[in-house]
NUDREN-590571 format. One line per field, with one value per residue: x, y, z of N, C-alpha, C, O in turn; residue in three letters. Coordinates in nm, 2 decimals. Example, Ala and Ser with C-alpha at 12.3 -4.5 7.8 and 13.67 -1.06 7.14 Angstrom:
! NUDREN-590571
n_u [1.32|1.28]
n_v [-0.57|-0.22]
n_w [0.78|0.71]
ca_u [1.23|1.37]
ca_v [-0.45|-0.11]
ca_w [0.78|0.71]
c_u [1.32|1.29]
c_v [-0.33|0.00]
c_w [0.78|0.79]
o_u [1.42|1.34]
o_v [-0.33|0.11]
o_w [0.85|0.80]
res [ALA|SER]
This chain:
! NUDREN-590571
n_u [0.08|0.03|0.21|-0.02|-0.27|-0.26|-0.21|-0.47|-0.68|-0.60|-0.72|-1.00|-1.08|-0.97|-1.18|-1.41|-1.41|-1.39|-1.65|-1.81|-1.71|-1.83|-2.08|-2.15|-2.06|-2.28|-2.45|-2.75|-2.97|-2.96|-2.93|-3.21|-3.36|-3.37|-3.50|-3.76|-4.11|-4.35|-4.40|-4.25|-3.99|-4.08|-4.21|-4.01|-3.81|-3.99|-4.01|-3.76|-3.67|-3.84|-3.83|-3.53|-3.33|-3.51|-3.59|-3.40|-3.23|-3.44|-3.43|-3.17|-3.18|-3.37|-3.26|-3.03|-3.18|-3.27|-3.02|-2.97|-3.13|-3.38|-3.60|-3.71|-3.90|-4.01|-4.11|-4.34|-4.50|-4.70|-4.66|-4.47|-4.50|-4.73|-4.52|-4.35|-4.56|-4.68|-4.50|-4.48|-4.44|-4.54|-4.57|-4.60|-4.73|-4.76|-5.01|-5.27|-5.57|-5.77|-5.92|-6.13|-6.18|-6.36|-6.18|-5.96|-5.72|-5.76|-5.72|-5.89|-5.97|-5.95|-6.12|-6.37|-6.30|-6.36|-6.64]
n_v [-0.12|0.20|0.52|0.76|0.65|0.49|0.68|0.88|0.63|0.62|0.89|0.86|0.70|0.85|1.01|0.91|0.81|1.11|1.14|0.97|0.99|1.27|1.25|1.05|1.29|1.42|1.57|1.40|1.60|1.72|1.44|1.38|1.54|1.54|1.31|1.41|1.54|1.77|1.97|1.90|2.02|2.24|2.13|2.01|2.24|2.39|2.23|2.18|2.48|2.53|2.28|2.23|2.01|1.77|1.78|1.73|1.46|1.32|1.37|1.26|0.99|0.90|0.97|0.78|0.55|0.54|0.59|0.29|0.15|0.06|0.28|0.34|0.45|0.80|1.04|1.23|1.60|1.57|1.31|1.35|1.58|1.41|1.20|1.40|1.47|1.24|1.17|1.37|1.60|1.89|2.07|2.36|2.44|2.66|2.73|2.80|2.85|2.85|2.98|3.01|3.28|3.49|3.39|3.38|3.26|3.34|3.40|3.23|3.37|3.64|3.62|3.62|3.88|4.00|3.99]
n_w [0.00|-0.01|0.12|0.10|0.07|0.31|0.48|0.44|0.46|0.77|0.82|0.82|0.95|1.21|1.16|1.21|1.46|1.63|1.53|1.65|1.92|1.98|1.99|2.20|2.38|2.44|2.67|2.91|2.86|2.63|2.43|2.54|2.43|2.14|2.15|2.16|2.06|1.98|2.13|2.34|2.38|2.50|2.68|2.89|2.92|3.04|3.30|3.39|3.43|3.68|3.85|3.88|4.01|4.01|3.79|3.61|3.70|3.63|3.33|3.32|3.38|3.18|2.95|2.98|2.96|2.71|2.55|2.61|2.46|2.57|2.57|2.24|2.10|2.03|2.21|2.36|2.39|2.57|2.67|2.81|3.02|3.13|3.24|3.43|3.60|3.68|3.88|4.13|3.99|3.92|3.70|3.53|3.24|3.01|2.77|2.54|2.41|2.12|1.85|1.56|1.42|1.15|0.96|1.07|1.34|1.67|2.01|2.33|2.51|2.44|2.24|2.45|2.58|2.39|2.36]
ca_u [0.00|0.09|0.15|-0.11|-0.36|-0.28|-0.25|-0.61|-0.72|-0.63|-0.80|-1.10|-1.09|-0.99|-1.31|-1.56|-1.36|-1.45|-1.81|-1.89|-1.71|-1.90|-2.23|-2.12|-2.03|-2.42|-2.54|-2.86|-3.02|-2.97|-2.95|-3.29|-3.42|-3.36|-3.61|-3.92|-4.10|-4.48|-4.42|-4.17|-3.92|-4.16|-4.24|-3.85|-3.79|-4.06|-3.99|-3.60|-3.69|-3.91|-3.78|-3.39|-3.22|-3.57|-3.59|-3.26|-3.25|-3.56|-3.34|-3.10|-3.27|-3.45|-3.12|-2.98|-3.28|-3.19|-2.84|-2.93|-3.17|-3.50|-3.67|-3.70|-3.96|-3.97|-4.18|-4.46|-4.48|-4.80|-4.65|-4.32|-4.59|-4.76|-4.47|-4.35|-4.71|-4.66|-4.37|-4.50|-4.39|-4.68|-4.48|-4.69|-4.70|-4.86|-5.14|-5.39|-5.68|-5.74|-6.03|-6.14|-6.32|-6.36|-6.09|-5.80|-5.71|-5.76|-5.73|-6.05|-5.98|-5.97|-6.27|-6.43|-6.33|-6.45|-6.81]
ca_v [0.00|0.36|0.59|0.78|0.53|0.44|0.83|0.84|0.51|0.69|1.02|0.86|0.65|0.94|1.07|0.84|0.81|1.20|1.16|0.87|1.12|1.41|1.19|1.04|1.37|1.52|1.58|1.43|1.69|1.70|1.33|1.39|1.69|1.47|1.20|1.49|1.61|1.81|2.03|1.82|2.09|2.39|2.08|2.00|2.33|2.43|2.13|2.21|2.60|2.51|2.20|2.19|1.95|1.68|1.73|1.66|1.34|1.23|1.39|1.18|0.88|0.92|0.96|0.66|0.46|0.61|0.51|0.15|0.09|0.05|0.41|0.34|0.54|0.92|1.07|1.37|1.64|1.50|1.23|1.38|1.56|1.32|1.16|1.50|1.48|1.11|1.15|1.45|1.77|1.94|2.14|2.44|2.45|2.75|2.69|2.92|2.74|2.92|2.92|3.06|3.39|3.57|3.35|3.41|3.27|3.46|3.33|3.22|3.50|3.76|3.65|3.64|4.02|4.15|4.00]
ca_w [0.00|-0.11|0.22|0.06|0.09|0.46|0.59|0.38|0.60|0.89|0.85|0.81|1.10|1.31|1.16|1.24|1.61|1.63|1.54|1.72|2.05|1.96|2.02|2.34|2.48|2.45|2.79|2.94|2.81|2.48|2.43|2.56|2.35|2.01|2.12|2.22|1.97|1.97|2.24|2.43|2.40|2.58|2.85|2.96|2.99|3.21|3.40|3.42|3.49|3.76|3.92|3.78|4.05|3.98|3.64|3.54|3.75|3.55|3.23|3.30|3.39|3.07|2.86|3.03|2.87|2.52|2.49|2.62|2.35|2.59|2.49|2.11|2.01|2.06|2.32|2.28|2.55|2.66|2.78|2.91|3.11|3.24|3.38|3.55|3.67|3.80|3.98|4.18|3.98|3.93|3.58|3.45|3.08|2.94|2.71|2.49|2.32|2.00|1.78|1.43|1.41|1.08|0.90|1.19|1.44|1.78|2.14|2.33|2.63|2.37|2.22|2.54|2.60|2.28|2.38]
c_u [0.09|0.09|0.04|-0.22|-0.35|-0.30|-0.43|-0.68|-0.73|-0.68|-0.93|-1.16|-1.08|-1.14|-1.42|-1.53|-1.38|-1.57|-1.83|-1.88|-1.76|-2.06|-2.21|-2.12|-2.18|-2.41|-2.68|-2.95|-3.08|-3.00|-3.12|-3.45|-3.44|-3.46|-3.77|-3.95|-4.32|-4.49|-4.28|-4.09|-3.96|-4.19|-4.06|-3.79|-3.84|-4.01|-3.85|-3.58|-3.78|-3.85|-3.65|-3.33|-3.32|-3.56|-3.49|-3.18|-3.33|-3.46|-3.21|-3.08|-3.27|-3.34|-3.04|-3.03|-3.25|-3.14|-2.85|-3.01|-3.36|-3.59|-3.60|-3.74|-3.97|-4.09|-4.26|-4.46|-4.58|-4.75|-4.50|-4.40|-4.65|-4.68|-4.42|-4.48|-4.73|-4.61|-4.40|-4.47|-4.49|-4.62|-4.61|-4.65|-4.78|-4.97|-5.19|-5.48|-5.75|-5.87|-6.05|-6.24|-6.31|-6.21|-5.93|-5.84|-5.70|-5.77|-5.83|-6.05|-5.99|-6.08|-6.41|-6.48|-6.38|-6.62|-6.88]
c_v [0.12|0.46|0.68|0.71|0.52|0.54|0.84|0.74|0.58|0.82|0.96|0.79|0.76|1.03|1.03|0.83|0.97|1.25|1.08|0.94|1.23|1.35|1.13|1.12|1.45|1.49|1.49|1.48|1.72|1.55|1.32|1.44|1.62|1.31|1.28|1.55|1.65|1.82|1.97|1.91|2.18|2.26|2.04|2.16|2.45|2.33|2.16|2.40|2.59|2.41|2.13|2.06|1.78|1.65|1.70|1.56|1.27|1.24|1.30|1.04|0.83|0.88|0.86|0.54|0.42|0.56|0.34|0.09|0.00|0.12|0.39|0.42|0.73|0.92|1.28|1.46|1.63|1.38|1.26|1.48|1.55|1.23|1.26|1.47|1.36|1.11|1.26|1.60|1.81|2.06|2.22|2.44|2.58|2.75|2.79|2.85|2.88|2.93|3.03|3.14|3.44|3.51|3.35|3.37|3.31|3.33|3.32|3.30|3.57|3.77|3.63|3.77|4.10|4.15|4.05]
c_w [0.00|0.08|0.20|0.09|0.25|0.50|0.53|0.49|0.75|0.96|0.89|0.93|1.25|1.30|1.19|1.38|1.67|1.60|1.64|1.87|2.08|2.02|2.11|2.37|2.50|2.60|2.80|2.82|2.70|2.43|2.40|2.50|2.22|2.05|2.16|2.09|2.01|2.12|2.35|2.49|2.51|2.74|2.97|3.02|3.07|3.36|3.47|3.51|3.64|3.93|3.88|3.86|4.01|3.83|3.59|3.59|3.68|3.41|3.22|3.28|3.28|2.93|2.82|2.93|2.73|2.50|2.55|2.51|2.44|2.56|2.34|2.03|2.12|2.16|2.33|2.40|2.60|2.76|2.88|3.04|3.24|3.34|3.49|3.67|3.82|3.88|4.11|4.16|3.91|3.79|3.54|3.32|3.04|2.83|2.64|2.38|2.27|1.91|1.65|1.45|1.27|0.98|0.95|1.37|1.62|1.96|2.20|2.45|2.52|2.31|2.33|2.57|2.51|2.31|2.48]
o_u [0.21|-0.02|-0.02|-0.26|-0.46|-0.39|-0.52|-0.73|-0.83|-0.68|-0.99|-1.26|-1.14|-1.19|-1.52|-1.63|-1.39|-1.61|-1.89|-1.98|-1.75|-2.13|-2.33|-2.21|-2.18|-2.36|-2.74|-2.99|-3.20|-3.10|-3.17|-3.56|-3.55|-3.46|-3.87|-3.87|-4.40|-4.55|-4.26|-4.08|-3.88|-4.18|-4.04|-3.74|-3.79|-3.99|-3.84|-3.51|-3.75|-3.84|-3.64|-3.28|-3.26|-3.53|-3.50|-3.07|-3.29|-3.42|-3.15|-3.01|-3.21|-3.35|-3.00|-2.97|-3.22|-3.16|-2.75|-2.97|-3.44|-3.69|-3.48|-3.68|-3.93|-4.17|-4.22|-4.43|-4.57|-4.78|-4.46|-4.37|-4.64|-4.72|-4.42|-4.48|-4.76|-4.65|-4.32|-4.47|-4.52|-4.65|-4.71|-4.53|-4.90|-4.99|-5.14|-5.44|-5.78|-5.94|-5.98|-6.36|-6.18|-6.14|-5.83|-5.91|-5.58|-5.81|-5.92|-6.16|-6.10|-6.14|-6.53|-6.59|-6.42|-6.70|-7.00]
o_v [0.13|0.46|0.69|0.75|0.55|0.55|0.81|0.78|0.60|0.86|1.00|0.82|0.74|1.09|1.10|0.85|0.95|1.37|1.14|0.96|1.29|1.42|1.13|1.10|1.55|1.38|1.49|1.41|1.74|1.55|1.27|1.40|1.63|1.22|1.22|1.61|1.57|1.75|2.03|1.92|2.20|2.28|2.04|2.19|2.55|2.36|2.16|2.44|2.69|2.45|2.01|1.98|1.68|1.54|1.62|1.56|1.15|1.13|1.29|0.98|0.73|0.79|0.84|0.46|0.32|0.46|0.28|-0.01|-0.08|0.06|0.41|0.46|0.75|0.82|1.40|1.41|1.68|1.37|1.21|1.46|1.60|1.20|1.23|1.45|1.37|1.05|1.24|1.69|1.74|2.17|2.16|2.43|2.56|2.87|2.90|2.82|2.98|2.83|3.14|3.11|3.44|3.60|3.34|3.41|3.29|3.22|3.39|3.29|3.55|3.87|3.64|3.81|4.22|4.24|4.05]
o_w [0.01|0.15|0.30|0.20|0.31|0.58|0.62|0.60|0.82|1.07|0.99|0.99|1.36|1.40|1.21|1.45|1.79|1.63|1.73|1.94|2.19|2.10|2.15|2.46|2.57|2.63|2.69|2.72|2.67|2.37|2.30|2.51|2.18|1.98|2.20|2.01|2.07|2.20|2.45|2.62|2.60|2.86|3.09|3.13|3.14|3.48|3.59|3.61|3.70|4.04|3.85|3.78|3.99|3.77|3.49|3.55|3.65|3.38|3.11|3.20|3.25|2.85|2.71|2.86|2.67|2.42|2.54|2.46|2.39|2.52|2.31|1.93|2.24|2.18|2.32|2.51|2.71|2.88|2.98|3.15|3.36|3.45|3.61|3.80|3.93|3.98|4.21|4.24|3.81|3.82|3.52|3.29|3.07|2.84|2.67|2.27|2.33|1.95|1.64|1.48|1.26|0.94|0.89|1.46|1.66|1.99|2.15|2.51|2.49|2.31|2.29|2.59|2.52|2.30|2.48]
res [UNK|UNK|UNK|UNK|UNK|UNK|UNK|UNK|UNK|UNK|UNK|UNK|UNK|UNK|UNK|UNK|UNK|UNK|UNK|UNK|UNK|UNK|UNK|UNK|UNK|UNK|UNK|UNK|UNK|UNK|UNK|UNK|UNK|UNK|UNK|UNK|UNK|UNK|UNK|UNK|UNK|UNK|UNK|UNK|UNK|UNK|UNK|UNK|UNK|UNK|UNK|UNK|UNK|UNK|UNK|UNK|UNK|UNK|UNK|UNK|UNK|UNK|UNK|UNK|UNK|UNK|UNK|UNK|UNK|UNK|UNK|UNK|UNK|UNK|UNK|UNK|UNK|UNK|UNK|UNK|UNK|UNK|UNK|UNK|UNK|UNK|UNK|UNK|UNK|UNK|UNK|UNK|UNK|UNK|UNK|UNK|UNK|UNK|UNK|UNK|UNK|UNK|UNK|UNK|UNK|UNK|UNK|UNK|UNK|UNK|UNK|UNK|UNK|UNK|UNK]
């Protein structure tokens, strides 16, 4: 083989040995963030702003799961949630239920106060 060829070989290996370390080193957190999806994001970080030293016990927990290959499928912020909810963290989420007036959608307090 050509050193060409073998230094070549060994970039590329240093390269896949520098992704595969880049995705080990996520946090928790993030680990975490890439399996929530429909709202998930707005519920972790009420939960984290709120109750940082529980929720990122559960965030970690959770992460843990991930990388062993028991959490497969992704997870919705209903149900990330509900388990705040289970466990005893009572997580406010903010909310605004919305409705169609006049071809736009408007909030259902604001159409309360115009009537």
């Amino acid at each position: 083989m050509s050193d060409d060829y073998e230094e070549y070989l060994l970039r590329k290996k240093m390269l896949e040995l520098m992704k595969k370390n880049a995705k080990a080193e996520k946090g928790p957190v993030e680990t975490l963030r890439d399996y929530l999806y429909d709202r998930g994001d707005e519920v972790l970080d009420a939960a984290l702003a709120q109750y940082p030293k529980e929720a990122s016990a559960i965030a970690e927990r959770l992460a843990e799961l991930i990388k062993q290959g028991v959490i497969k499928d992704k997870i919705s912020g209903g149900e990330l949630l509900e388990l705040f909810r289970r466990v005893g963290l009572n997580v406010y989420v903010e909310t605004h239920v919305k409705v169609a007036k006049d071809g736009k959608l408007v909030t259902f307090s604001d159409l309360l106060k115009e009537q």
